[in-house]
Structure formats: structure tokens, C-alpha cells
ROLUM-946163 format. One line per field, with one value per residue (C-alpha): residue number from 1; x, y negated, z negated. Coordinates in nm, 4 decimals, always signed. Layout:
REM ROLUM-946163
num NUM, ...
east X, ...
north Y, ...
up Z, ...
REM end
This chain:
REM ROLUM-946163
num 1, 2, 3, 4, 5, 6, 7, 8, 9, 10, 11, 12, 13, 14, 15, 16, 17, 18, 19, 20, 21, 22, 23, 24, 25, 26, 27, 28, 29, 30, 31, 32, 33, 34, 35, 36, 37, 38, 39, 40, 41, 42, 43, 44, 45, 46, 47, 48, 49, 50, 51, 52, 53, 54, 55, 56, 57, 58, 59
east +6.5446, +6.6543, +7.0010, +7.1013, +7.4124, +7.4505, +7.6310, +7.7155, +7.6418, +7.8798, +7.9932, +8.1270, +8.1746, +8.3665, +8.1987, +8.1026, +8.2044, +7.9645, +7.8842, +7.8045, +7.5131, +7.5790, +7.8568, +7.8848, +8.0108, +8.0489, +8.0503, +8.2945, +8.4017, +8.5798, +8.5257, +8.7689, +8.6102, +8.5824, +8.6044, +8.4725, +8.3773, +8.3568, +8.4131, +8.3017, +8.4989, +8.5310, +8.4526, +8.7284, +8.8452, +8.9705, +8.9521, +8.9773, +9.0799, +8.9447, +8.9261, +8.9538, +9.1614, +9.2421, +9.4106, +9.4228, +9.2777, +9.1831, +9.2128
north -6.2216, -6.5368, -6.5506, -6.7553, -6.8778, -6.8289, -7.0930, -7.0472, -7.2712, -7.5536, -7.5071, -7.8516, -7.9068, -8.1950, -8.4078, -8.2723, -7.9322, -7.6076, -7.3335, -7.0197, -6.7967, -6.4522, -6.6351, -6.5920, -6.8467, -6.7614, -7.0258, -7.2772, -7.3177, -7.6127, -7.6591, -7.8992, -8.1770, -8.0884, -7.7137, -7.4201, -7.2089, -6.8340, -6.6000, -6.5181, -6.6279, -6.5177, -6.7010, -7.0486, -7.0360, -7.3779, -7.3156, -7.5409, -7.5920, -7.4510, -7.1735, -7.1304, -7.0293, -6.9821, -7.2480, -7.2109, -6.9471, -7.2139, -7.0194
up -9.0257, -9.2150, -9.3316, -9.5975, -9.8206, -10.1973, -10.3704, -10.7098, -11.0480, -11.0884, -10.7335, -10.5674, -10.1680, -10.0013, -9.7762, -9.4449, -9.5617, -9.3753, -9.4953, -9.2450, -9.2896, -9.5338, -9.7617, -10.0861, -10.3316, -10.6692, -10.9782, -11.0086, -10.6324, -10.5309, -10.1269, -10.0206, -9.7542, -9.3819, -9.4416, -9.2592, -9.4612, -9.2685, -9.5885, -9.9120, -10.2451, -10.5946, -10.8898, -10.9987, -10.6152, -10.4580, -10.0980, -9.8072, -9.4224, -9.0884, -9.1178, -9.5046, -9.7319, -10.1213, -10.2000, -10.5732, -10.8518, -11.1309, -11.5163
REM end
């Protein structure tokens, strides 16, 4: 079985930022650079580290 990510419209990832199989990102992400991403976000989510987290809820 193939697993796969689902990134969002409008979506924008840092530099050297990965993305695990099965996460969802919804529109309007901001990944900040060198993350590890491990989870699924909502939608206007600013998210970064390793692992990471919500950094901000944009409006």
C-alpha cells in the first residue's frame, strides 16, 4: 500500500522541511525550515521544530 501526504493550497514549507507519510496539511500552512513534521494540522497553522508544534493560529 502506498502512503502519501496531503498538502493543502497555498501551503509553504521551509527549506529542508519533511513531511512523514499519512499527514495532513490543510490550506494556508506555514512549515517553518528544518521541521519534522509527524502530525496533522488544521487550516492557517504556523508550525515548526522537531518534533512539531503550533506555533501560531494566523486569523
Amino acid at each position: 500500500m502506498i502512503e502519501s501526504v496531503k498538502i493543502g493550497n497555498h501551503c509553504l514549507l521551509g527549506i529542508k522541511s519533511e513531511v512523514i507519510p499519512e499527514v495532513e496539511l490543510d490550506d494556508f500552512c506555514v512549515v517553518a525550515a528544518s521541521s519534522f513534521v509527524n502530525q496533522s494540522f488544521e487550516p492557517y497553522s504556523v508550525i515548526g521544530g522537531n518534533p512539531t508544534k503550533l506555533i501560531k493560529k494566523l486569523k
